[in-house]
C-alpha positions as CSV (number, residue, x, y, z in Angstrom):
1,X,20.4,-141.5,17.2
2,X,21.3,-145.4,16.3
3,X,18.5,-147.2,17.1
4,X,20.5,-150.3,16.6
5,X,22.1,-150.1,19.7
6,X,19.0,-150.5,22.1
7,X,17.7,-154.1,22.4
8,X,13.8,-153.8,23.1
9,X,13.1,-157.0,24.8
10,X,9.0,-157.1,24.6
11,X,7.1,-154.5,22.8
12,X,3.7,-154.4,23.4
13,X,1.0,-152.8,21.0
14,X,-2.0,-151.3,22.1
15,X,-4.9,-150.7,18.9
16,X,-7.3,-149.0,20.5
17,X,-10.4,-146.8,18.4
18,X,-9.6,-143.9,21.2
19,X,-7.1,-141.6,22.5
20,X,-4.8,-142.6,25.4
21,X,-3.8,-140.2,27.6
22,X,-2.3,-142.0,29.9
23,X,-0.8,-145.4,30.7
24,X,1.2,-146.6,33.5
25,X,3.1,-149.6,34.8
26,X,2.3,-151.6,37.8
27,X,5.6,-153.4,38.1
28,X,4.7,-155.5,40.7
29,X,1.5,-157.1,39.1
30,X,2.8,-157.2,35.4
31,X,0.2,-155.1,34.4
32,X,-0.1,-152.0,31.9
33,X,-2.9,-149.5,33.5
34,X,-4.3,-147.4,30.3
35,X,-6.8,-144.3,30.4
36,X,-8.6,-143.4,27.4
37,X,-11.1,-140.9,25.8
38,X,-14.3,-142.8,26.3
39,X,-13.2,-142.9,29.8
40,X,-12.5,-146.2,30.4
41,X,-9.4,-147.7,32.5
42,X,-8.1,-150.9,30.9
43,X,-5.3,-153.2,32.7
44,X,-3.3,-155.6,30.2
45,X,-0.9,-158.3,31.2
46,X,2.5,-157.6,30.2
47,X,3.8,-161.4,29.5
48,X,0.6,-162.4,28.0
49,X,-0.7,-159.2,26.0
50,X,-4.4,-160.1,27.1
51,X,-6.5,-157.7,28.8
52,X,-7.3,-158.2,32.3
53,X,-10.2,-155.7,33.8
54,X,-12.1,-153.3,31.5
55,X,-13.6,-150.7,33.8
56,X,-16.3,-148.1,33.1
57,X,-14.4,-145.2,35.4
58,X,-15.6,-141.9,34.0
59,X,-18.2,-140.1,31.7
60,X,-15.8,-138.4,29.9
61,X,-11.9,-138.4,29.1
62,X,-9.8,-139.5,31.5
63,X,-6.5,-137.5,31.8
64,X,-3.9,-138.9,34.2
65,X,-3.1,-142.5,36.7
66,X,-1.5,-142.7,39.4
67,X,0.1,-145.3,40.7
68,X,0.5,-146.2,44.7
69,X,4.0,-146.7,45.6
70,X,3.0,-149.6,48.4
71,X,-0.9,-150.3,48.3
72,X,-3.2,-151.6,45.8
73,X,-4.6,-148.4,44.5
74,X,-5.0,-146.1,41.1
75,X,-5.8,-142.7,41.0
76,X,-7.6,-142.1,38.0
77,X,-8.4,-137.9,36.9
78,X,-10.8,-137.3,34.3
79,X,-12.9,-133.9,32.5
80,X,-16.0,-135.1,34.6
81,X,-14.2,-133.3,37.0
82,X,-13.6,-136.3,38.9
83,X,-11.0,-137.7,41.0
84,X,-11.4,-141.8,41.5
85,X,-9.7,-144.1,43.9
86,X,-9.5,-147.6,42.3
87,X,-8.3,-150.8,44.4
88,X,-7.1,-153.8,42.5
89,X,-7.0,-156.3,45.2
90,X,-10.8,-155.6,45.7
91,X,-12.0,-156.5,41.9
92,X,-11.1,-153.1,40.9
93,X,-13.7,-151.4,43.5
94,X,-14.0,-147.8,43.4
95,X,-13.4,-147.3,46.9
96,X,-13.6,-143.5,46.9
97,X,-14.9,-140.5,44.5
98,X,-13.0,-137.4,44.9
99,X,-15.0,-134.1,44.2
100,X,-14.7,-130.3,44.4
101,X,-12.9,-129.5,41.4
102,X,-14.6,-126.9,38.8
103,X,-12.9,-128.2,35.6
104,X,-11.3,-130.5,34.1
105,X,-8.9,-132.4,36.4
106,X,-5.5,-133.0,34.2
107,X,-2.9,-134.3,36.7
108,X,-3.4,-136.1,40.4
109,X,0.3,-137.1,41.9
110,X,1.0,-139.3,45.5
111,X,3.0,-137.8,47.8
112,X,5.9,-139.7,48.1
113,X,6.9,-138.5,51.6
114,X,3.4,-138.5,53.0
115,X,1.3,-141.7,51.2
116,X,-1.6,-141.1,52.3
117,X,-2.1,-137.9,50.7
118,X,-2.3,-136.6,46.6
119,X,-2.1,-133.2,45.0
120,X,-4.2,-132.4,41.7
121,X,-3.9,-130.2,38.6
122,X,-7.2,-128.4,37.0
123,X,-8.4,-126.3,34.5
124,X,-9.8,-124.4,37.1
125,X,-6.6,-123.1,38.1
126,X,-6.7,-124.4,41.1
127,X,-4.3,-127.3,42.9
128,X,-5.9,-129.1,45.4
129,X,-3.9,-131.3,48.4
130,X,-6.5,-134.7,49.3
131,X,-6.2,-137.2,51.9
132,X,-7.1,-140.7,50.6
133,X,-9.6,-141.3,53.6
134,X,-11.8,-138.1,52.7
135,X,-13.7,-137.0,49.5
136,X,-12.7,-133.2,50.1
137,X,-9.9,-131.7,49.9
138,X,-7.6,-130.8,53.1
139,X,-7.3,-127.6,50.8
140,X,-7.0,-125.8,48.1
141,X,-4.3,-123.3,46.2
142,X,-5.5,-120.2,44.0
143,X,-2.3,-121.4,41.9
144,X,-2.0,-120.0,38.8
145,X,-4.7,-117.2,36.4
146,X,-5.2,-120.1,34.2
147,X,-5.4,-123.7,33.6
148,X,-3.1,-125.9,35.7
149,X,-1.9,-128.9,33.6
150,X,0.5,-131.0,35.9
151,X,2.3,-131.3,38.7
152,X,4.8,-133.0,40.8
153,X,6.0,-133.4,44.6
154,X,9.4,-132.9,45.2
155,X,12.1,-132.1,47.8
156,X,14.8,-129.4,48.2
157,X,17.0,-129.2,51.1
158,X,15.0,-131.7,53.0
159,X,11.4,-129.4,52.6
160,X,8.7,-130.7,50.9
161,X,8.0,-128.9,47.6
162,X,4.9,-129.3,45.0
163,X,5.8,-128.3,41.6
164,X,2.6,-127.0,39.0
165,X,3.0,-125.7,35.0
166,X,-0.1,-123.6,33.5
167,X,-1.6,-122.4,30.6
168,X,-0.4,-119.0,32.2
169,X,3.2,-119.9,30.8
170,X,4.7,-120.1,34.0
171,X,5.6,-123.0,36.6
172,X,5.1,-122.2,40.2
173,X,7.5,-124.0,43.0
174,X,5.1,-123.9,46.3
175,X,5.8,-124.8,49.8
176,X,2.5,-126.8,50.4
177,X,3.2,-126.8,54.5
178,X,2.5,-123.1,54.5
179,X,0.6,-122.5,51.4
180,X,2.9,-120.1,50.2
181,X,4.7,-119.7,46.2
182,X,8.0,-119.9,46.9
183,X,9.3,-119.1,42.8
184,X,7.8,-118.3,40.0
185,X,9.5,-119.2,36.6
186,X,9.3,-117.2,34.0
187,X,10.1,-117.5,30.3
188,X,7.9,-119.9,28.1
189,X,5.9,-117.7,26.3
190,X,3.2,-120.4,25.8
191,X,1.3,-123.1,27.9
192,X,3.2,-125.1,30.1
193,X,2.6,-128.5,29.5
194,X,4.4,-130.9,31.7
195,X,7.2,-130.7,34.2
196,X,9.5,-132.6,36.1
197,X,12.3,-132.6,39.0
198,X,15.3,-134.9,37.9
199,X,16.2,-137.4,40.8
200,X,19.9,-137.4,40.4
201,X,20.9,-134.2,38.4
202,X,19.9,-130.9,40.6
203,X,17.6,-129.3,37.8
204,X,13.6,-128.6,37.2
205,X,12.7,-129.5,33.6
206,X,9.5,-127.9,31.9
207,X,7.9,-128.6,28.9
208,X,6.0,-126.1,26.6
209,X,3.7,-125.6,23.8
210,X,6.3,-123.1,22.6
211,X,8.3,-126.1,21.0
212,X,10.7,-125.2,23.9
213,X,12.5,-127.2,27.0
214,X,13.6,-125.3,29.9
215,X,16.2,-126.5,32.4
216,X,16.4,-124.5,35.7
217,X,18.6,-124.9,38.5
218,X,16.9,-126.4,41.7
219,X,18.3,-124.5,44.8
220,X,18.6,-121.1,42.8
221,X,16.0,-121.5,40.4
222,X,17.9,-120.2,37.7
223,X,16.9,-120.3,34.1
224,X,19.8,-122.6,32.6
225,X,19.1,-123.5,29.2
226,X,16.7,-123.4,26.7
227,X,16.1,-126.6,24.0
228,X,14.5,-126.5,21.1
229,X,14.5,-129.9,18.5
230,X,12.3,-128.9,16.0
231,X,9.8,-131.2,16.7
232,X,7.2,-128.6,17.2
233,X,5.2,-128.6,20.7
234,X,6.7,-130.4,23.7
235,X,4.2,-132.1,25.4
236,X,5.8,-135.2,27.8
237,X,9.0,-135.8,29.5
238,X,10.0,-138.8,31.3
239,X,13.6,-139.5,33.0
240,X,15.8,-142.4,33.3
241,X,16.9,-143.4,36.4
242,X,20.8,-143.8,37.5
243,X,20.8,-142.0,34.2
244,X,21.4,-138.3,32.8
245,X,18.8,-139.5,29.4
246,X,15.9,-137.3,29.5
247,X,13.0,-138.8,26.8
248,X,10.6,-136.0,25.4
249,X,7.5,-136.8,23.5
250,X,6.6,-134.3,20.7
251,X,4.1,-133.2,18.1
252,X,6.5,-134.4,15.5
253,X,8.5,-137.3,17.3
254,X,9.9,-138.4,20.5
255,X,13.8,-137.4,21.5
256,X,15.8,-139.1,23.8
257,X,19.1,-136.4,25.3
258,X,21.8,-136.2,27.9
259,X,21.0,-133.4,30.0
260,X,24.2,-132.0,32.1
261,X,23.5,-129.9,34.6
262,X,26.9,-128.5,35.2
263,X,25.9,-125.5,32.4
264,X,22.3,-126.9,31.8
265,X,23.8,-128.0,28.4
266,X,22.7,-131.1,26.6
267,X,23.7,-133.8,24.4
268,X,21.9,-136.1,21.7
269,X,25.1,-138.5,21.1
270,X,23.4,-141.5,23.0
């Protein structure tokens, strides 16, 4: 890959004495969010590189943010167990906890169809569907045998879908409206680690601790490709949009591809 050819406008760097798991972009504020080990949430200014709010959110690591499309909330998932609703516009308030998980929670996800509701990923095996005006859950999927470690809404021929990859090697599509697995797919032969529905390109794209991607075809479900890149376990994937690039972060580096999905074959000229 020539490096050369991308221009990186404004880099910021984050030193931090703890892990990040996750950190997220609020566009509209100019603000990084960041979740870390010793389970604070910090926001930086992205013009100014100063920090803007130190919060202390949970009591132990925090594992995913989400970001409201419209309002002025974070979701913020920890291994307390604990879901938080955070709200900017009031000093940061934690306007709601959200309980009833059993293990650590590693993935919460808006609905982008319905914004007033979530979904969340646990360790307990469980995925759990919330409403933002309630601290228990509307209700709750026996999704997987073990550990659920993400998730993601999606649509498919105008239905709702909810997308989950395990520690049971397998992803699970699931019709949420009826509470019913629609597909199971099969093939990684370790823990699923992330997952995600391309917005242009018509293919499902999951992630493993088996140093493997897997492309699948959306309406059939299909097993289409399988990537490896040497870079041991796959553990992140993030898309460009208006764009075929697909950017996976690694043990041993991160790889940006072209992903076709004509015969799920890809292509690191970029």
């Amino acid at each position: 890959m020539d490096f050369n050819r991308f221009v990186f406008r404004k880099c910021l760097r984050l030193e931090l004495s703890v892990t990040v798991r996750s950190a997220k972009f609020i566009v509209r504020e100019n603000w990084i969010v960041v979740g870390a080990d010793d389970g604070l949430i910090r926001i930086y200014n992205f013009d100014t590189m100063e920090i803007v709010k130190e919060i202390e959110a949970h009591t132990d690591f925090i594992r995913s943010l989400a970001i409201h499309p419209t309002l002025p909330y974070v979701l913020s998932s920890s291994d307390d167990k604990l879901i938080k609703l955070w709200d900017w516009e009031k000093a940061w308030i934690c306007s709601r906890v959200f309980e009833g998980h059993e293990h650590y929670v590693m993935q919460v996800a808006f609905n982008p169809k319905d914004l007033n509701t979530f979904a969340s990923a646990s360790l307990d095996g469980t995925l759990k569907i919330w409403n933002l005006d309630s601290g228990s859950a509307n209700f709750t999927l026996d999704a997987h045998s073990k550990g659920v470690n993400c998730i993601e809404h999606f649509m498919a021929a105008d239905k709702p879908l909810l997308i989950s990859g395990s520690d049971d090697y397998t992803a699970k599509v699931w019709d949420y409206e009826t509470k019913r697995c629609v597909q199971t797919l099969e093939g990684h032969t370790n823990n699923v680690t992330a997952i995600t529905v391309h917005p242009e390109l018509p293919i499902i794209i999951t992630c493993s601790e088996d140093r493997t991607v897997r492309v699948w075809d959306t309406t059939s479900y299909r097993l289409e490709n399988t990537l490896e890149y040497g870079l041991e376990r796959v553990w992140s994937v993030a898309y460009m949009k208006n764009s075929s690039k697909v950017v996976f972060g690694c043990d041993k580096g991160t790889i940006m591809v072209k992903i076709s999905s004509s015969q799920g074959s890809d292509s690191t000229n970029v």
